[in-house]
C-alpha positions, -999 to +999 in steps of 0.1 A: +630+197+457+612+221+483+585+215+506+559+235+488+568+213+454+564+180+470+533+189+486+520+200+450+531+165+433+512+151+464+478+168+458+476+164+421+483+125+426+456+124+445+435+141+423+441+118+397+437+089+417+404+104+423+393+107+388+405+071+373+383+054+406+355+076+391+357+068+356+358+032+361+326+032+378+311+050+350+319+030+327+312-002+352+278+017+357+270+017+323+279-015+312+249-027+334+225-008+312+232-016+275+233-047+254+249-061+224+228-053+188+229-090+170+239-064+136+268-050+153+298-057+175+286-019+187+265-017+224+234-003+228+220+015+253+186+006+271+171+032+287+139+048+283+137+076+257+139+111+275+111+136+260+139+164+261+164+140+240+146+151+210+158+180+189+135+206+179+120+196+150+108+165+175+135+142+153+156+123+174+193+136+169+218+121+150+241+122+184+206+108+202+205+076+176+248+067+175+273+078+200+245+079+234+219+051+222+197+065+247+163+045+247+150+013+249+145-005+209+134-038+201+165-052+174+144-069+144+166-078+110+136-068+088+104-035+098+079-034+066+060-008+071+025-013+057+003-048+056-013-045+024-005-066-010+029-057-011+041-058+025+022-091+025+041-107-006+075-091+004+074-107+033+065-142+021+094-135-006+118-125+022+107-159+044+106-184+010+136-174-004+158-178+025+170-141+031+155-144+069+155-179+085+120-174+097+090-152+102+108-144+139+134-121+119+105-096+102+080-075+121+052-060+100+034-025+109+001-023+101-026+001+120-055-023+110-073-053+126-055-076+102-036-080+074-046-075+038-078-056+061-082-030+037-074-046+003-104-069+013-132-041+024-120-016-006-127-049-034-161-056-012-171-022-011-167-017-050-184-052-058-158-065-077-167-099-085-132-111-103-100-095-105-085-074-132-052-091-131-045-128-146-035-158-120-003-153-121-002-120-101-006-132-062+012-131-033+027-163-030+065-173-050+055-194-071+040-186-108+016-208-109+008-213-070-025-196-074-035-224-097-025-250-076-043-237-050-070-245-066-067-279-073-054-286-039-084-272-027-111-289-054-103-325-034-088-335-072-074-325-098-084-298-120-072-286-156-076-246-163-103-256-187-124-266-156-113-242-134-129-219-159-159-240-156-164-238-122-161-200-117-126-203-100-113-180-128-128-157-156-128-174-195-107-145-204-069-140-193-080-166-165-085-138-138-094-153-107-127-148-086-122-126-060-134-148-030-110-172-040-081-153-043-088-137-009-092-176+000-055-181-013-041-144+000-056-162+041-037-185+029+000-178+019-002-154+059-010-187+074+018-206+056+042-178+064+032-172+100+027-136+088-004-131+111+021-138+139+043-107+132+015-084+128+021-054+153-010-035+153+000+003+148+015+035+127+052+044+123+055+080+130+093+084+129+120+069+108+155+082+112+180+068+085+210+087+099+228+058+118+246+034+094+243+006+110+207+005+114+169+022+109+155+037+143+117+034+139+093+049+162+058+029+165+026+043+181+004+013+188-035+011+186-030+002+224-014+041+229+022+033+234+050+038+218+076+014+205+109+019+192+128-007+168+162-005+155+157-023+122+188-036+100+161-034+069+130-011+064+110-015+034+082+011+032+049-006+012+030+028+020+001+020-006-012+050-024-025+086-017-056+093+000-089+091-018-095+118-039-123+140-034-141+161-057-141+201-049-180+197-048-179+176-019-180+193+017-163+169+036-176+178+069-210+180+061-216+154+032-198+127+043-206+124+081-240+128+070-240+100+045-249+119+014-215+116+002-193+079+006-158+070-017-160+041-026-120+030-016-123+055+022-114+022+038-152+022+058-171-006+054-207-002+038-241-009+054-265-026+033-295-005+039-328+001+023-330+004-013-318+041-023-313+061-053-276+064-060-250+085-084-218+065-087-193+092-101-162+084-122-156+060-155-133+035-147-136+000-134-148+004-100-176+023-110-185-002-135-184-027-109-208-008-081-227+005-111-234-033-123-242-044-084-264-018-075-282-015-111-284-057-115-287-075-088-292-112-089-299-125-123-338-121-131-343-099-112-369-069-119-361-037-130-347-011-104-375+018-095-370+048-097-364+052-057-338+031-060-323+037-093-282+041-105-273+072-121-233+069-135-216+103-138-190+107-161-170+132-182-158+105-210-175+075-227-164+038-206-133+030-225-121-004-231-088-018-221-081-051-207-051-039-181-043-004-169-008-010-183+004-028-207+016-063-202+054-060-213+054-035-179+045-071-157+074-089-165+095-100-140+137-110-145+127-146-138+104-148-168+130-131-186+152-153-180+127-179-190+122-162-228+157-159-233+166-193-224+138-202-245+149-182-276+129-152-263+138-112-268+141-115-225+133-082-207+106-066-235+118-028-253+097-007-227+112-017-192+144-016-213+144+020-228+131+033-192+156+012-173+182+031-198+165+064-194+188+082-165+165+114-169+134+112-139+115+136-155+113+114-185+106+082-165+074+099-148+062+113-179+062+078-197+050+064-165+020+087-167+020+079-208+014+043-199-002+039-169-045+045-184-067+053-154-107+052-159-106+021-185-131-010-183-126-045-194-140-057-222-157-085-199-168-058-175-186-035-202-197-060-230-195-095-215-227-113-201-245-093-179-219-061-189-220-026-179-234-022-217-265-038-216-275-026-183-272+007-199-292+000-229-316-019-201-322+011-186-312-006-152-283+017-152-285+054-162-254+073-179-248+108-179-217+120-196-215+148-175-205+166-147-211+175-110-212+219-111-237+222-080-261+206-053-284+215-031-301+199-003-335+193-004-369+173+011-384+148-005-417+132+010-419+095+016-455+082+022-479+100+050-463+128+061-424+117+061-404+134+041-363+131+039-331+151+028-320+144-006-292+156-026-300+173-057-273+176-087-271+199-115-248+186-141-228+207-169-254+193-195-286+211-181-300+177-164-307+178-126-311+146-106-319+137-070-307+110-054-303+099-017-269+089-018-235+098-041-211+071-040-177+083-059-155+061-077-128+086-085-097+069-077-064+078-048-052+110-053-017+117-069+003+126-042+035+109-025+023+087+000+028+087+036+022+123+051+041+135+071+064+104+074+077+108+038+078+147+042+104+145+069+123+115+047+127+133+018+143+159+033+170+136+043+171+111+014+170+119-023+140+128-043+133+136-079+133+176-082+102+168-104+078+150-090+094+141-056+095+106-055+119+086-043+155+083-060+167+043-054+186+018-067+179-010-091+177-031-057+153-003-048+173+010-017+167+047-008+195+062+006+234+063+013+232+032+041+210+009+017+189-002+048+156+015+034+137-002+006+104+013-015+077-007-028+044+004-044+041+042-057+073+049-039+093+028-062+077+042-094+104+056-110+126+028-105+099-004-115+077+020-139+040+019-148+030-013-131+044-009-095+012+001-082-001-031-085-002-063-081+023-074-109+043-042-091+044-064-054+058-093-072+087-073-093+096-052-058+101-086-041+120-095-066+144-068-071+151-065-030+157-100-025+178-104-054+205-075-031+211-103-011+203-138-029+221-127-062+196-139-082 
């Protein structure tokens, strides 16, 4: 071998010498900055999130959230997202029925000052006085833990019949008073430790591209930003915004108090008596309606400066539940009829589950679900919506809102006021200081922008956009995001909006890892 050919071997020996020293520094180097995930055998790394580590679309990248781990993430087994009824019950249903070990394992996100905060000022603010649903729809596990509740609390014990007698719950379909249940609601987050996991803020970023877990970004109330890499998300989103009527300048009528919704999630002053029009025909109307028009019993009949005007295109029409009972019927009482003799699961939930067509399953869902209804205790009960009617403490217009005007109205020596004045599409005009509107959450997919940027990852129903899950209610190829609420209406039908739908979402997503 020449001279000039050893001295080449030589220098590229060196060289790689050279790079082997390098690399296991690097690699010693970055050893000192990650940790283990308790999901994975995989390392994570734990340094701050870089601004410029973002793609374009401000989503982190799927290389970002796998191969370089490259920001700091709190590891939690379980992120709901949302503290309302049905993050609040599928959370005590994850705790009670063993699938976490303890309240330690779940975080909830909520951007409110508490839990359940506002479930309790939207039933206040419509002056609900019992609920619509019977008292086996709570948000503890057990059937009949509401009921117990109460005799726990009564110092002995108590039969339904005096229950009834008491006021605890209504004489028909034993619906509970709402105090109460908010009572037992305090209490099943206390016995759960719930208010302990409560992280005060809104997810703004959930990216399901990483198989082994859910990379959620939380801004807190506080202004900082939190990241969590979640084994389990389940989304309990709620509903759609308020709706508004086209009438309504938003900018103008609300900040200025003519115009308030009655479920805006603001809480209401009690000021002096006022004139009112409560638009819509459904229950929460009837409630206000009934509160603002009635007052304590006995007492005299409203004057005209503060009297109730209810707006409505259609008649109040009866109907006990806004769906119909066979939709409330959860696989453990299913169970219960068939062991029993029963038919188990009734022909509805059957025929939908069998239905593999979403456009039919929203269409029957929008068959069965029957917005604007009353109960027949609300309307013609004691003290109903009725008789306050024919009382003249409540005036109905079936009508609607076409125009308004502002005007002044004098009040005593030389005060006058701004009013709202409202022509309806019968010919009658009424003034009134204040509209309060009863017209329901609006029909879109919840969640903004957060389910905007989802859906584009995660299937959707071409028809109505909704989520796409499983009978488990998992979204998505790596079955670590679950749906609750309106998100899971096309899997639990008509009734997952409500309370009855909390309690067959729990259900379903702990039976993906309990079996049963």
């Amino acid at each position: 071998m020449t001279p000039a050919a050893i001295l080449i071997l030589f220098v590229l020996s060196l060289d790689c010498i050279f790079a082997l020293v390098v690399s296991t520094k690097l690699r010693a180097r970055g050893r000192d900055n990650v940790q283990m995930s308790p999901f994975t055998s995989q390392a994570v790394a734990t340094r701050p999130l870089r601004l410029d580590e973002s793609d374009s679309s401000g989503r982190l990248s799927p290389a970002n959230l796998s191969a370089d781990r490259s920001f700091a993430a709190k590891n939690i087994p379980w992120l709901i997202v949302g503290g309302g009824i049905h993050g609040v019950h599928i959370s005590a249903r994850l705790i009670g029925s063993g699938v976490v070990s303890s309240a330690s394992d779940l975080c909830i996100v909520d951007n409110n000052e508490a839990l359940l905060h506002l479930w309790k000022l939207r039933t206040r603010n419509t002056g609900m006085g019992f609920l619509r649903s019977s008292s086996g729809y709570h948000l503890d596990i057990p059937d009949d833990a509401l009921r117990k509740f109460s005799n726990d609390n009564s110092g002995r014990n108590k039969t339904r019949e005096t229950n009834k007698r008491r006021g605890t719950f209504s004489k028909d379909y034993e619906r509970p008073q709402l105090d109460f249940f908010n009572d037992h609601c305090d209490h099943v987050v206390s016995k759960y430790h719930l208010d302990q996991i409560h992280t005060k803020g809104k997810v703004k970023k959930i990216d399901p591209s990483n198989d082994r877990f859910v990379a959620v970004q939380v801004e807190k109330v506080d202004g900082g930003v939190e990241w969590y890499h979640a084994a389990n998300v389940v989304l309990a989103l709620g509903n759609d915004l308020p709706r508004y009527p086209d009438w309504v300048d938003i900018d103008y009528d609300v900040q200025h108090g003519f115009v308030r919704h009655l479920l805006d999630g603001n809480d209401f002053c009690t000021g002096s008596p006022q004139s009112t029009a409560i638009v819509g025909g459904g229950i929460t109307v009837a409630h206000k309606s009934l509160e603002l028009g009635c007052g304590n019993a006995g007492e005299d009949m409203p004057s005209k400066s503060r009297a109730v005007h209810v707006i409505s295109r259609h008649p109040f029409k009866e109907q006990q539940f806004d769906t119909h009972q066979e939709w409330m019927m959860d696989q453990a009482a299913a169970k219960r009829s068939i062991d029993g003799g029963g038919a188990g699961l009734p022909d509805r939930q059957v025929k939908f589950l069998d239905c593999s067509d979403y456009e039919i399953r929203r269409k029957t869902i929008a068959r069965e679900r029957i917005p604007g209804t009353v109960t027949t205790a609300v309307f013609r009960g004691k003290g109903g919506l009725k008789y306050a009617i024919e009382e003249g403490r409540v005036q109905f217009h079936q009508s609607e809102i076409v125009a308004k005007a502002y005007v002044d109205a004098q009040e005593g020596e030389g005060l006058s006021r701004q009013k709202l004045q409202l022509k309806l599409s019968n010919g009658e005009s009424i003034t009134v200081d204040q509209v309060l509107l009863g017209t329901g959450f609006g029909t879109k997919i919840p969640g903004g922008m957060l389910m905007e940027e989802l859906s584009k990852e995660l299937p959707t129903s071409e028809y109505c956009g909704f989520p796409i899950v499983d009978k488990n209610l998992r979204w998505g190829r790596n079955g670590r995001i679950f749906v609750s609420g309106a998100l899971a209406e096309l899997e639990v039908g008509p009734s997952a909006r409500n309370i009855a739908g909390a309690r067959l979402a729990a259900e379903r997503i702990v039976e993906a890892f309990t079996g049963s």
